[in-house]
N, C-alpha and C positions, 0 to 999 in steps of 0.2 A: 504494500500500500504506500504510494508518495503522499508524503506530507506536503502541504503549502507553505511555504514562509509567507509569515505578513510582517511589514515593518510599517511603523509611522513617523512623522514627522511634520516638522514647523519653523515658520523663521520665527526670529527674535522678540515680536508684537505677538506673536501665536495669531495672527489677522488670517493667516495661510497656513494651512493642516492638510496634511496627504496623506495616501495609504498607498504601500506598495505591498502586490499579492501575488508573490513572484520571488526567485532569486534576485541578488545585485550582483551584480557582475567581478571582474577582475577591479579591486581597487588600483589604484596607480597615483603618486603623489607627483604633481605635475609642477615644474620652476619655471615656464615660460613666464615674459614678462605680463602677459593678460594677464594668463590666473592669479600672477603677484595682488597687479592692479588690483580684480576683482573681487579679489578675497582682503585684498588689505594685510596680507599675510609671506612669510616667506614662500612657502607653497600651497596649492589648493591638491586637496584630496579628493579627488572625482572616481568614480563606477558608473558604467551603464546600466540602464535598468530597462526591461520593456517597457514602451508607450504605455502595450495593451494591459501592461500589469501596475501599471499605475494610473493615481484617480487622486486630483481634489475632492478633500470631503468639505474643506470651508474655505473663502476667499479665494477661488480662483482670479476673481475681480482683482484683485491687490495685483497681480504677480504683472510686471512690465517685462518689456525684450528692448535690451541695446543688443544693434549689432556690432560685436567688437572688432569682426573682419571677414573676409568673403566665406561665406557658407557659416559661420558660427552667431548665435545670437543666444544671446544668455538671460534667462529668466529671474527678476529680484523681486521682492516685495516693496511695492513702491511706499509702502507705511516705515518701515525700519529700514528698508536694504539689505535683509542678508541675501544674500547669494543661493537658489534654490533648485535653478535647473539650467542645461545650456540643449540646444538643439545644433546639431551638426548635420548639415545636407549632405556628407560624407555616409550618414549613418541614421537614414531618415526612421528608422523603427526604435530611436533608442531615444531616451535623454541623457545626457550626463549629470549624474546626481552628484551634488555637492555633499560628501556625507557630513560636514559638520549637521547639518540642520535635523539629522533623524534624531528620536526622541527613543526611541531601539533600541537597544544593544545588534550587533555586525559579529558574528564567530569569524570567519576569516578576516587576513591581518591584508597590508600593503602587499604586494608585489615586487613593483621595483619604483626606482622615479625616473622620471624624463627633464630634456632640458635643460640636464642640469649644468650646460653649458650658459644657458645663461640667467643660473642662481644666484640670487642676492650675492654680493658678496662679505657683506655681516654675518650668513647662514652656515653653519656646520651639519651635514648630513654625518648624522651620528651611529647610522646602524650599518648591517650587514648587507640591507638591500640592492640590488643588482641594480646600477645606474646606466642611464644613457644620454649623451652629450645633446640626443636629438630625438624625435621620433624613432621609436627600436622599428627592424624592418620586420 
């Protein structure tokens, strides 16, 4: 018998609550200079997750889209700003889910990071994980 995972989650105001009813994909802690931007952070920690397995349960109204470059356009809550979902025309069945915002606990850990060519350079990547200078092929 498969079990379902459900996770939930929210930004910062709790204006915007989701529920994903599905796996999350491969984490990956990403150092390009957007997600710096976006997250306000040395790096952003993004997973895919299905569309079909995900669903606003409250304030999908809140959530805005900048496009921050061709084909990526990132979803925030226009009440607080956290960072909540990004769409990629690369990967039109997925979102990139910002995991800070789930309210869940996640059993699987990072992956590896990317980017990391062009990491803060204040940032010390402190673990074990398998780095790459750029997108891995």
């Amino acid at each position: 018998m498969t079990v379902n995972k459900m996770y939930q989650g929210s930004c910062l105001c709790g204006g915007i609550r989701y529920e994903i009813h599905g796996e999350i994909g491969e984490i990956i802690q990403c150092h390009c200079q957007r997600c710096r931007k976006s997250n306000g952070t040395a790096f952003a920690t993004n997973a895919p997750v299905k569309k079909t397995e995900f669903k606003f349960v409250q304030g999908e109204h809140l959530l805005k889209f900048f496009s921050s470059s061709e084909g990526v356009e990132r979803g925030f809550c226009m009440q607080c700003g956290s960072p909540i979902i990004a769409n990629k025309s690369s990967a039109p069945e997925y979102y990139r889910l910002r995991l800070g915002t789930l309210d869940t606990p996640v059993e699987h850990k990072p992956r590896y990071h990317v980017f990391t060519s062009h990491k803060a350079e204040w940032d010390q990547i402190c673990d074990d994980l398998k780095q790459f200078p750029e997108w891995p092929e």
